[in-house]
TIVO-646308 format. One line per 2 residues: number of its first residue (from 1); for each residue x negated, y negated, z negated of C-alpha. Coordinates in steps of 0.5 Angstrom, whole numbers, plus 500, padded with zeros to 3 digits. Example, Ala and Ser with C-alpha at 12.3 -4.5 7.8 and 13.67 -1.06 7.14 Angstrom:
<rs>
1> 475,509,484; 473,502,486
</rs>
This chain:
<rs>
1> 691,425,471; 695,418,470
3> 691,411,472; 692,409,464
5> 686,416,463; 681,413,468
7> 676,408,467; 670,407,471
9> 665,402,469; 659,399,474
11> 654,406,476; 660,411,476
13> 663,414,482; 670,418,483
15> 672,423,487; 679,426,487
17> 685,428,491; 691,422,490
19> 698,421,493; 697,413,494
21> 703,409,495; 705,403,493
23> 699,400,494; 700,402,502
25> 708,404,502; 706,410,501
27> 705,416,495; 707,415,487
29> 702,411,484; 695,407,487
31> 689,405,484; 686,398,482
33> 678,396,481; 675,392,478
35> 668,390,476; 663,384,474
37> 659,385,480; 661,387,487
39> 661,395,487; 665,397,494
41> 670,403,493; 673,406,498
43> 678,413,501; 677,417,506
45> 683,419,510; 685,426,508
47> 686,423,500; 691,420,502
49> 699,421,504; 703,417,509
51> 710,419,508; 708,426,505
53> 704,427,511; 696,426,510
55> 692,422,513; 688,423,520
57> 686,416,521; 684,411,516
59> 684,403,518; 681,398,514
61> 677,391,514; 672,395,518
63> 675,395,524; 675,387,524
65> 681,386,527; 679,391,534
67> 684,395,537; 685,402,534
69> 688,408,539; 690,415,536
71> 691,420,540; 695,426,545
73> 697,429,538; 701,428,532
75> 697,422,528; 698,420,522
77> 695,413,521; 694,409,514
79> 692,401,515; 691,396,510
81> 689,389,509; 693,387,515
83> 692,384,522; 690,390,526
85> 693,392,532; 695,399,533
87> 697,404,538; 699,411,536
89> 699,413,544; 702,420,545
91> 704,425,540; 709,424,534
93> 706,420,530; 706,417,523
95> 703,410,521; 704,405,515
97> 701,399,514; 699,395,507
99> 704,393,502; 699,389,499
101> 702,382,498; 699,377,503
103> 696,381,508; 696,380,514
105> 702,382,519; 700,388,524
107> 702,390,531; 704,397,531
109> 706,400,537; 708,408,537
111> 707,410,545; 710,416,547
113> 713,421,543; 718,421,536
115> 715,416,532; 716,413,525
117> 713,406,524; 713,403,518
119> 710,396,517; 707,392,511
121> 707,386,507; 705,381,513
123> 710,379,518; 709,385,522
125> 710,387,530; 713,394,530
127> 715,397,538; 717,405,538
129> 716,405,546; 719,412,549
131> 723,417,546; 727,417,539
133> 724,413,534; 725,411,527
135> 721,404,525; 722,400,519
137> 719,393,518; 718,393,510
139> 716,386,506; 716,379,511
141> 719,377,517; 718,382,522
143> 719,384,530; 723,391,531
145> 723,394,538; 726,400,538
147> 725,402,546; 728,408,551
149> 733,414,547; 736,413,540
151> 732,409,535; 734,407,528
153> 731,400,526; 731,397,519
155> 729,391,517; 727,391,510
157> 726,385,506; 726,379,510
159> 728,374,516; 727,380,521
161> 729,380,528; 731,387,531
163> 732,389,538; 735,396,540
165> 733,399,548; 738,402,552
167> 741,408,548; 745,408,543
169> 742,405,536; 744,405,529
171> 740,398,526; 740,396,519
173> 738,388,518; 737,390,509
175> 737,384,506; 734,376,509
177> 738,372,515; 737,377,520
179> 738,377,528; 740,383,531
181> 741,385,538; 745,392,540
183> 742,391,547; 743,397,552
185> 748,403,550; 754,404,544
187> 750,401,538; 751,401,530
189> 749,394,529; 749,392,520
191> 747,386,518; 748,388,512
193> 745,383,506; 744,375,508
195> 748,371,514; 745,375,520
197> 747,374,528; 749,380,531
199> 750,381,538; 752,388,542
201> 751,386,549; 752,391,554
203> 756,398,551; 761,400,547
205> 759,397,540; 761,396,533
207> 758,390,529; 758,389,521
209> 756,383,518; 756,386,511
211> 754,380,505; 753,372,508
213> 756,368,513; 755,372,519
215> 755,370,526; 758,377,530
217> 758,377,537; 761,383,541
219> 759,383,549; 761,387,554
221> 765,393,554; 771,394,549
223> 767,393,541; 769,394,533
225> 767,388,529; 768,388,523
227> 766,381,519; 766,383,511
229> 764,379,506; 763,371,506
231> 765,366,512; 764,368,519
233> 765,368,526; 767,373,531
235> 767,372,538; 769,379,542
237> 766,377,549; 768,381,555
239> 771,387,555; 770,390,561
241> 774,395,563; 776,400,558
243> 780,396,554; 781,391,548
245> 777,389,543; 777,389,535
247> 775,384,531; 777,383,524
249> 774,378,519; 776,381,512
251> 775,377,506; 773,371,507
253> 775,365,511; 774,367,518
255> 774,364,525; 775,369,530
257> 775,369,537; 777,373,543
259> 776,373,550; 779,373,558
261> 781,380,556; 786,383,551
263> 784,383,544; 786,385,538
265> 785,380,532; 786,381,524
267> 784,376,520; 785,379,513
269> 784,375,507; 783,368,506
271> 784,362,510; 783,364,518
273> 783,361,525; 785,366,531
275> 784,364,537; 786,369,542
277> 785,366,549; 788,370,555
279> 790,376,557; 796,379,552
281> 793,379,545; 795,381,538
283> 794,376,533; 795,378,526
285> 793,373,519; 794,378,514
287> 794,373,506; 792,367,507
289> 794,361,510; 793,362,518
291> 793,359,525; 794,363,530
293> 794,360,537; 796,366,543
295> 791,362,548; 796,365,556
297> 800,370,557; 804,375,553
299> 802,375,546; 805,378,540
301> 802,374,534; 804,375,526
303> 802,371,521; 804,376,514
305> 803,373,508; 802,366,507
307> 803,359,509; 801,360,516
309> 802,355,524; 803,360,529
311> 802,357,537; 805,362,543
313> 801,358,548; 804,359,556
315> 807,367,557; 812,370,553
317> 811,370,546; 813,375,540
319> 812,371,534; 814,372,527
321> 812,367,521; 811,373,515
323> 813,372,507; 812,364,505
325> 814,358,510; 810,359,517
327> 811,353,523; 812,358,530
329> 811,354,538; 813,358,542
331> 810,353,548; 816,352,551
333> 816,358,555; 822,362,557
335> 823,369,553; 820,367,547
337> 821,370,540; 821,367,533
339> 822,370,527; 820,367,521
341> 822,372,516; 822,371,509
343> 820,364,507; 823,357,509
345> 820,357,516; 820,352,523
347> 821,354,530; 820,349,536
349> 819,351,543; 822,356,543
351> 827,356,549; 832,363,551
353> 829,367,545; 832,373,545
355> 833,373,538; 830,368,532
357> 831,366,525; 828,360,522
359> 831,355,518; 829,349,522
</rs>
């Protein structure tokens, strides 16, 4: 049977078994009523699917916006026409909300349990509360909490923000201007399409920014951030005590910053901005026409190709110019080196070097 074989008129009635998604972001096909003069339709919960599970708890308008508690036990909840407030308690449960465009956002909550939350169509609040969930916000401009242990939170379309809890996580924002927070714990955190703000904060992270401009900042503890496509903006934040940061802008015209403690920095295509501030830092350019400023201390800083200015700052700096014409200060500190390397090249303050080459 397909919708195109059925046609129901005014006094019919249907009752079949379907797979009902689409309509509900869940099943291979949905159907449409329509009538000239008001005839209700209506499901019970056990014809219909959420994620291949059937369904145990139906909510509708009916419920009049009343808040709706599942059980101890593993529930499988189906919402639609939006604004309701649901609580799956204890269990591994299941819950989706409508995708029909313009329903109303939801409040889901998971409780206890290893949960998996889908959102709707609305602008939707989705928290997977205790042990390991997975929530995804679909359609509209959703909230994403994803609680204690380790969660995966995707963002669907739209502007979504998302906050991992005190595990490690792996959160997607998909496409939209996403705002994302690692929180607690090692985090995977992907801003994928739109121009996203990322933030690790406390643990060892590693931040992508994907498609956009984005804005990535690392936190505490030593993290990977990794800016791809479009013009963005690192900042690596404190490392803590294990060690350097990483940023690297890739293609793009990057400004990268880094932080009190040591890090490495990578410029990579485009015309980027390094700033490594203190500690002894490692600043690379990569293509483009670079700046590259070492900030304190010792710090090593190599433009590689293009036309780029490297500046040394205080500290006994290692400085070498790359292929194309580079400008090199070294401060004016002691024990500095210069090496413009290919090109015509510009040293200045560059004072007891133990080896330099440069043209002027």
């Amino acid at each position: 049977m397909t919708p195109a074989s059925l046609h129901l008129f005014s006094r019919d009635r249907l009752a079949t078994r379907v797979t009902a998604v689409g309509l509900f972001a869940c099943g291979s096909w949905a159907l449409a009523f329509s009538a000239t003069a008001a005839a209700p339709a209506s499901a019970d919960a056990g014809d219909l699917t959420c994620h291949g599970k059937a369904v145990t708890i139906l909510v509708d308008a009916s419920h009049n916006g009343s808040p709706v508690y599942g059980s101890s036990g593993d529930d499988v909840i189906m919402a639609f026409g939006g604004g309701h407030h649901i609580d799956g308690q204890a269990g591994n449960d299941t819950i989706c909300a409508s995708s029909d465009v313009g329903s109303v956002g939801d409040v889901i909550l998971g409780g206890v349990g290893n949960d998996y939350l889908t959102g709707g169509a609305g602008n939707d609040t989705l928290d997977g509360g205790s042990d390991q969930d997975f929530i995804g916000g679909g359609p509209g401009d959703d909230n994403l909490f994803g609680g204690d242990h380790v969660d995966e939170l995707r963002g669907g379309s739209g502007d979504d923000r998302l906050t991992g809890g005190d595990a490690r996580d792996m959160l997607y924002g998909d496409s939209g201007d996403d705002v994302i927070h690692g929180n607690d714990g090692g985090d995977g955190v992907y801003g994928q399409d739109g121009n996203d703000h990322l933030y690790g904060e406390i643990g060892q992270d590693v931040l992508v920014g994907g498609l956009g401009d984005d804005l990535l900042h690392g936190g505490l503890y030593p993290d990977s951030l990794y800016g791809q496509e479009g013009d963005d903006v690192i900042y690596t934040g404190d490392g803590g005590p294990a060690g350097f940061d990483k940023a690297f802008g890739d293609s793009g015209n990057d400004v990268l910053h880094g932080s009190s403690d040591g890090d490495r920095l990578n410029g990579g295509t485009g015309n980027d901005l390094l700033y490594g501030y203190g500690s002894q830092d490692k600043l690379y350019g990569d293509s483009g026409n670079d700046r590259l400023e070492g900030g304190g201390n010792r710090d090593e800083l190599r433009g590689h190709e293009g036309n780029d200015r490297l500046y040394g700052g205080d500290g006994a700096d290692d400085l070498h110019g790359g292929v194309n014409d580079d400008y090199l200060n070294g401060g004016g500190d002691l024990m500095d080196q210069g090496n413009g390397d290919p090109g015509v090249d510009t040293c200045v303050g560059i004072r007891d070097a133990m080896q330099t080459t440069c043209e002027r």
